[in-house]
N, C-alpha and C positions, 0 to 999 in steps of 0.2 A: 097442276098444283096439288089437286085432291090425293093425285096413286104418289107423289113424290113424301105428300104428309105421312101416308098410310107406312110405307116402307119403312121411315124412319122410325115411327113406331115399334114396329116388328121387331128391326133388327136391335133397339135399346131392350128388347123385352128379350131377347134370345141370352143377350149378352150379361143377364141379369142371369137367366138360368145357368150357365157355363159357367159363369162366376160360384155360385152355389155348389157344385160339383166339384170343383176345384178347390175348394175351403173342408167340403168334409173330407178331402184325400190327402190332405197336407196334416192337416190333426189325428195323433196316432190315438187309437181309444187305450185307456189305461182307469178300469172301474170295479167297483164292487156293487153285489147287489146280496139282500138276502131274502127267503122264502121260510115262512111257518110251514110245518106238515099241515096243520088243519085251516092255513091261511090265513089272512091279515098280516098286519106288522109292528102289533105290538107283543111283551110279554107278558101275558096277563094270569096269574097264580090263586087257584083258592087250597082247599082241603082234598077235592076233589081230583084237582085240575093240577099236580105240584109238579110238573117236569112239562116242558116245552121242547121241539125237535127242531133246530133251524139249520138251513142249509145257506151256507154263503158260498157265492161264487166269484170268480179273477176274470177281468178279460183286460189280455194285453197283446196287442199286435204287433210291440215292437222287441225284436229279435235282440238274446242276452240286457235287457231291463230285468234286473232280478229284484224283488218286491219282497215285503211283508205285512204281514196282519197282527196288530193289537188293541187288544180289549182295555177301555179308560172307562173308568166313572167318572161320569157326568154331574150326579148328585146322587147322596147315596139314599135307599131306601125310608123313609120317613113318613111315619104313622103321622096323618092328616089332622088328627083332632090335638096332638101331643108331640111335637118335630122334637122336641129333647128325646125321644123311641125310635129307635132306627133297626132295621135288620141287617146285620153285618156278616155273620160268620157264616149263618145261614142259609146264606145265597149262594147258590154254587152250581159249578160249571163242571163239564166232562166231553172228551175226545172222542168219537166214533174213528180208532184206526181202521185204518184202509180205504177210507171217505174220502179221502186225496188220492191221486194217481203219481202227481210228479214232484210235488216240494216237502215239508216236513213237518207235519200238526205236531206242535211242542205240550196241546196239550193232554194228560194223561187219560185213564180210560176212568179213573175213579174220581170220585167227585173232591173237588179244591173250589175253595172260597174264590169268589170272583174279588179280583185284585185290580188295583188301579195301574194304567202302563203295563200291563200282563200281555208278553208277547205269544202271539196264539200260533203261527204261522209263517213258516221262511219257504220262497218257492223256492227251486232248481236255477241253479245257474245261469240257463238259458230264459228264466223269467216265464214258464207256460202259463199260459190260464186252466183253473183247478181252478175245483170246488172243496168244501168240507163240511162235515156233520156236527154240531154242538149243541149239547142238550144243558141246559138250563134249569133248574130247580130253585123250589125251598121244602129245605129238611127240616125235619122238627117241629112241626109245628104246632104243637102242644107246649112248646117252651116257649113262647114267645105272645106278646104282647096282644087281644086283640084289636080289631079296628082293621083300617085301610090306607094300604101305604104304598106311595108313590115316588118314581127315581127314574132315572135314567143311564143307559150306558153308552158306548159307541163302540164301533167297529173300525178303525181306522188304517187304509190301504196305505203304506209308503212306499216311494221307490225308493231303492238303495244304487247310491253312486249314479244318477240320473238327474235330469232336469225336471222330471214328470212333479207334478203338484200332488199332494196326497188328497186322499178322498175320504171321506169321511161320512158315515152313516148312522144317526142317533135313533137307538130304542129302547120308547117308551116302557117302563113295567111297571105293573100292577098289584099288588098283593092284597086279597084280602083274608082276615083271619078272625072265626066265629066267635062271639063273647058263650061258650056253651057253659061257661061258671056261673053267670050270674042266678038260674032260676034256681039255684043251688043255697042261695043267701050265703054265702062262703064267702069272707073278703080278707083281705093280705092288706096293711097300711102301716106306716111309720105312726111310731106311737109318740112323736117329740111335735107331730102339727107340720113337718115339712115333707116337701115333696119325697123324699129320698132316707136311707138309711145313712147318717153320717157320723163316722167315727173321729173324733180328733182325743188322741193321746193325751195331748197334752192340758187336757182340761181337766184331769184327773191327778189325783196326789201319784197315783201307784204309775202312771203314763201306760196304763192298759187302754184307757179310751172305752169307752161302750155308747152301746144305741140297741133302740129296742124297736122291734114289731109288732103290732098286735092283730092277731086273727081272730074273727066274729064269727060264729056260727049263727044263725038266726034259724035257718031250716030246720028240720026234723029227718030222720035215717029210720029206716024197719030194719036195716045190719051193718056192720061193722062196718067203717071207712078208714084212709090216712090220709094226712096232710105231708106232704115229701119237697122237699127243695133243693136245691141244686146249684154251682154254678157255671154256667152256660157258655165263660171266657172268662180267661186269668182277670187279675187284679192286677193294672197294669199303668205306672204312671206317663207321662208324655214324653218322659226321658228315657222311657223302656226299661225300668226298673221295675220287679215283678214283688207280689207278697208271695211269700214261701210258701209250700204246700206245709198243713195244718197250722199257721199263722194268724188266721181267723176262727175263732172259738164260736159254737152258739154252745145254749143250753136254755131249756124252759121250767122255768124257778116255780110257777103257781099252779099248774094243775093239778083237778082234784080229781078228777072223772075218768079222765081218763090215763095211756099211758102216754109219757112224753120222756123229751132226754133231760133230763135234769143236774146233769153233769156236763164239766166246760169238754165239748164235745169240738173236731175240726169243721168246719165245711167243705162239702165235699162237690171236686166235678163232676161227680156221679150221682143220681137219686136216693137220697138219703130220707127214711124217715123219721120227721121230728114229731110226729102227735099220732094215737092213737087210739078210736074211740073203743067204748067197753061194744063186747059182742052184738048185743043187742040195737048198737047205734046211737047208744045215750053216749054223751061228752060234756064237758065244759061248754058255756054260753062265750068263752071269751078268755082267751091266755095270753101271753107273754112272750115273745123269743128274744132274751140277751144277747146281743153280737158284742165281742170284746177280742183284744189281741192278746194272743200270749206270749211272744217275746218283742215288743215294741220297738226296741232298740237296735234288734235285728233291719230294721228296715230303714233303709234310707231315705231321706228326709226327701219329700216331697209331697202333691195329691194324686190318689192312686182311683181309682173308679172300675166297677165293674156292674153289675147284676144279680141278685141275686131271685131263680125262677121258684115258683112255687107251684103247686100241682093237689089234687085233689082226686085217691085214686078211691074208687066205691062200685060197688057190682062191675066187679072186673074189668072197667075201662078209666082209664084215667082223662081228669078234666084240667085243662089250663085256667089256674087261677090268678095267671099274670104276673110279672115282675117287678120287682122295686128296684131301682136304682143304689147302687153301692158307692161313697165318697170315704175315702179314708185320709183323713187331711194329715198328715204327719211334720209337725213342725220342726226348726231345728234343734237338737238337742248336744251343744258341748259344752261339757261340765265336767270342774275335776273337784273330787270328795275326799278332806283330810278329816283324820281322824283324831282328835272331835274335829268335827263340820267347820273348818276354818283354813282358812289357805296360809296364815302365819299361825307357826308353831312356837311354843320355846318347848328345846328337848331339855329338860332341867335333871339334873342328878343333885338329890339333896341330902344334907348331912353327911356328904362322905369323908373319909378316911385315909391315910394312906396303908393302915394295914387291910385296907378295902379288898374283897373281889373284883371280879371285871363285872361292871353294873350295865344292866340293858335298858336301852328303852328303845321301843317298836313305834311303827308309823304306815296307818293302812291308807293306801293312796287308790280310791275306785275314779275310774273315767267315766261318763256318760257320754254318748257320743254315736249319732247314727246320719253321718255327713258322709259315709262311704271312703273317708280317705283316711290314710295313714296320720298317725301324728306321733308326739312325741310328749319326754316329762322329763322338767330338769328340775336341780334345785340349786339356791343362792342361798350360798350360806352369808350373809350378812355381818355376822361376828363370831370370835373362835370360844372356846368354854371359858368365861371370865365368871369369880364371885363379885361380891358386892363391892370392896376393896379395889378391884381389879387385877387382884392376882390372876396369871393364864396359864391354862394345861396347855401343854404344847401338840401341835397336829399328830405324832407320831402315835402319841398312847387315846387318840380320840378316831374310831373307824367306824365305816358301813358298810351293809352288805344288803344286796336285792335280796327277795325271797318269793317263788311262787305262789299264788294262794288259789286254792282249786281251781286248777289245773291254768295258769294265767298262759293264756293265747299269743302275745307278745313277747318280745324278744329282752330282758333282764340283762342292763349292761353290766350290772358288778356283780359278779359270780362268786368272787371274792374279797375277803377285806379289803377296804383301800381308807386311806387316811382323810378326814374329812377335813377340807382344805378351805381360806373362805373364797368367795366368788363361785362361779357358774361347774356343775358338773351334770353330766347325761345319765337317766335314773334309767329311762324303758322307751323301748319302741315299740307301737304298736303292730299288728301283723299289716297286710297290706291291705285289707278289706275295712280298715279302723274299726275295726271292732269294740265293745264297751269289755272293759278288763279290769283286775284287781291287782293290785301287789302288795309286798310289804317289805321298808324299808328296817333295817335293825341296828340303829347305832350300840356300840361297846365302849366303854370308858375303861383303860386299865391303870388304876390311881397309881399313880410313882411314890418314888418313897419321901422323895423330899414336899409330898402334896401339904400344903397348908389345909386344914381341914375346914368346911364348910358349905355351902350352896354353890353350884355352880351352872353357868346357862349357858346357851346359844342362841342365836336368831336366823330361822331360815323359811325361806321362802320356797313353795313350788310351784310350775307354770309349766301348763298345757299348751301347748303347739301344731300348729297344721306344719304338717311336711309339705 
């Protein structure tokens, strides 16, 4: 009974191993793995330390499974103490060709912003296993904020045309970046009390909008320095509508010390600078910098955000004195301006005659308008030229004509006289960007002979339109 026990044993224990043997030869491996040059498996970034080399590898045993590899963000970059700060543009990726043997590294040799869904890798037809080279970075890092910032990316394997599961690999990255401003006593702040520099137009009679910055010197210099700023990525709203290049004005209105721009100056994506102290290192304790738009209307109505970097350059090396945030709130704006300031006119011709001239009167029609679309101007003539009496000049000897008025961008339906008629007529179209435009209307009166002499009016209306 003992050796009958024992057996049974044995052979449940054999048949557990053979089973196991059988399960890893039925599953085809299909994985990705990746390696640091100097090891571990995070990416971790200081001033020192700004490019990482990672080698990712394919294993697939099953024969024509053709696969690919793309790069997702996980979370993006964001500074620890302040997650409204993020590193975005900054971050970036590059291709080692020839690091692959058999499929296709899409991506290039020079350095691109790590992008979310960024396909990195297509193998070969036959699906081989290959590896590749990707180096990792952060540029710039004098423009950017400092502190410690934390994100994540992945690498993710899929088959193509395949049953296989994709695989997926998340890593962690690190950024740290030095406060080397501070023992500088140099500081960069919104001068309104909020977080950020925010422009809104429309709080303004002129709809230029303004906001200001103020910069604090506290330190002392043995020679010369500047303060230079920059911005770092467009002005850009969520609709993908951009501010135009020089659209953003600064200029610094109050210093005494030293030199600054004190004229409505663009902003620039390049290092520009705004303050400069006298030779010796003496400056202002404390200045100004006016941000304001110079065509408002030019930009389409939404909020736009960007950055604007600052920099502190002194004994030949330049210092990050951090960024402020950019909000340009721009609200709607469609409006149409008769002249005078009223949307009912009476075109009155007074005292005439019939041994009269042909008598003018003009009507300056401006739109306001930064909605992006097209629109239009009509007008409704409401009644024909009647005096007090009610005697009527007839449509024939009462006309208008459009008129450009520097250089007006839209399109002028009456090129020529036409008889002003009453009910609805089309005055302008605007171009198809809707642009803000001027024109002028110019009614003619030509008195007939048998005119009763006296005042004579009309009533008309004008009305702006979205196309």
């Amino acid at each position: 009974m003992k050796m009958n026990k024992l057996f049974k044993t044995v052979i449940f224990t054999l048949a557990l191993a053979g089973s196991g043997v059988f399960c890893r030869q039925a599953f085809a491996v299909f994985d990705l793995s990746y390696m640091l040059d100097e090891g571990g498996y995070r990416l971790e970034f200081d001033k020192r330390n700004f490019s990482k080399v990672l080698t990712v590898t394919t294993s697939n045993d099953t024969v024509n499974n053709r696969y690919e590899i793309r790069q997702r963000i996980e979370s993006p970059l964001r500074n620890r103490d302040n997650p409204s700060v993020t590193i975005k543009d900054n971050f970036v990726v590059r291709g080692f060709r020839g690091s692959n043997k058999y499929g296709d590294l899409r991506i290039p040799t020079g350095d691109i912003v790590v992008r979310n869904d960024e396909l990195i890798y297509v193998s070969n037809p036959a699906g081989a296993s290959d590896s590749l080279t990707l180096v990792y970075g952060i540029k710039n890092f004098q423009e950017l904020s400092p502190g410690y910032y934390t994100g994540r990316i992945s690498l993710v394997l899929n088959p193509v045309n395949s049953s296989q599961m994709p695989v997926t690999k998340v890593i962690e990255v690190y950024v740290t970046i030095p406060n080397e401003g501070s023992s500088l006593s140099v500081s960069v702040a919104p001068a309104e009390g909020v977080g950020s520099i925010i422009i809104n137009p429309s709080d303004t009679d002129n709809l230029r909008g303004s906001s200001n910055a103020v910069v604090t010197i506290n330190g002392s210099f043995n020679g010369p320095f500047r303060i230079l700023q920059m911005l770092p990525q467009p002005i850009q709203s969520q609709e993908g509508k951009y501010v135009g290049s020089g659209n953003l004005l600064f200029r610094v209105p109050d210093a005494q010390r030293g030199v600054a721009m004190n004229q409505p100056t663009p902003v620039s994506n390049n290092m520009q600078t705004i303050y400069s102290s006298r030779p010796d290192g003496s400056a202002d304790k404390a200045f100004v910098i006016a941000y304001s738009l110079a065509d408002p209307l030019s930009l389409v109505a939404g909020n736009y955000r960007s950055r604007i970097q600052y920099l502190l350059e002194s004994e030949g090396r330049q210092v990050n004195l951090g960024a402020l945030d950019l909000e340009i709130r721009q609200e709607r704006v469609f409006e149409i301006a008769i002249s005078p300031q009223d949307q009912r006119y009476n075109i009155d011709f007074a005292n005439i005659k019939p041994s009269d001239g042909p008598r003018l009167n003009e009507v300056l029609i401006e739109v306001r308008s930064n909605l992006g679309r097209p629109y239009q101007v009509t007008q409704n003539v409401l009644s024909e030229l009647v005096n007090s009496r009610g005697d009527k000049i007839p449509a024939k000897y009462f006309s208008l004509q459009t008129v450009s008025v520097n250089n007006t961008k839209g399109n002028l339906r009456v090129l020529n006289k036409a008889s002003v008629e009453k009910g609805s007529q089309l005055l302008f179209i605007s171009d198809a960007e809707g642009s803000a435009d001027k024109f002028k209307v110019v009614y003619e009166l030509i008195c007939p002979a048998d005119l009763s002499a006296g005042s004579y009016s009309s009533r008309i209306t004008y009305t702006l339109t979205e196309i």
